[in-house]
N, C-alpha and C positions, 0 to 999 in steps of 0.2 A: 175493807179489804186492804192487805198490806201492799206496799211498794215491793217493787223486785230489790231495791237495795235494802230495806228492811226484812224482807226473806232472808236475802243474804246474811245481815248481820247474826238473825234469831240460832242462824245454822253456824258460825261462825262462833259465835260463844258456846255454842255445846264442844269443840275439841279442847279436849281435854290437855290438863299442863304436862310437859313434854313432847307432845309432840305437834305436827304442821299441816295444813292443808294446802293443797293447788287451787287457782283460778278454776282448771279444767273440773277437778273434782266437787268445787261448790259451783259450778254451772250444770253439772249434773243432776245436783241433787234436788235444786230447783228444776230439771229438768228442760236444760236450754242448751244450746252449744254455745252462748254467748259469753266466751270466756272472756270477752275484753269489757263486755260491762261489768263483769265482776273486778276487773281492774279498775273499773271507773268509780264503782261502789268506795272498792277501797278508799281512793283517792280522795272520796266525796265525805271518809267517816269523819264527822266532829271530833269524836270520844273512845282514841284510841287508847285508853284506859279500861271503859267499858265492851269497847268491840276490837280485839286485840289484834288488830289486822296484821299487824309481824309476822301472826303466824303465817299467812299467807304467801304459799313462795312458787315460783315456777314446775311445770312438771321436770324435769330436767333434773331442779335440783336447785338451779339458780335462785340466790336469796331474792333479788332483788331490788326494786327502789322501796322507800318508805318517807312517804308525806309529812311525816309529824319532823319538827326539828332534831338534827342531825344525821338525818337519811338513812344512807343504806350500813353505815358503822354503828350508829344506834338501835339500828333492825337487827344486826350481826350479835349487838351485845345481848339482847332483850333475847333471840335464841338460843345464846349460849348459857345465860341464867335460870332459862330453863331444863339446861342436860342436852341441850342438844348442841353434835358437835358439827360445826363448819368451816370448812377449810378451801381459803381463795374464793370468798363467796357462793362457795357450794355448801350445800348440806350433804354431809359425808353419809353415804348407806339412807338415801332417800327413803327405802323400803320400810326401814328401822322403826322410822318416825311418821310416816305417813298415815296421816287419819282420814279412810275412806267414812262417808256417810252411806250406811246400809240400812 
């Protein structure tokens, strides 16, 4: 049986390039309200090459922090390379870019 953060991760590589998921939205889909252990997942990934946790950003909007060296300007760059625009560490038109897991 797989760990909750490995759940996470499995779901976490299927959104696709351009756009982003929420805490809330991958606590759902594992079927948790635990949105701050999906922050913790994050926090916890080794191989943020393989599990692209950038994508991951606030419901709100807000980008966020990002663990891997250079934090949240690195996390900023890594969404922008992918088309997506943000602006004052918001991701502009959330709606746009947001990848629900159905």
């Amino acid at each position: 049986m797989k760990t909750f953060n490995e759940r996470v991760y499995d779901l976490l590589r299927t959104v696709p390039l351009g756009k982003v998921t929420t805490y809330k939205e991958l606590a759902l889909a594992v079927h948790t309200k635990a949105y701050r252990a999906v922050g913790n997942a994050m926090r916890c990934n080794k191989d943020p090459v393989a599990i692209p946790c950038y994508k991951v950003v606030c419901s709100d909007g807000f980008v966020g922090n990002y663990s891997s060296p250079g934090g949240m300007n690195k996390k900023i760059m890594l969404l922008k390379n992918d088309g997506i625009i943000v602006e004052k560490n918001m991701i502009r038109d959330l709606e746009r870019y947001l990848y629900r897991f159905r």
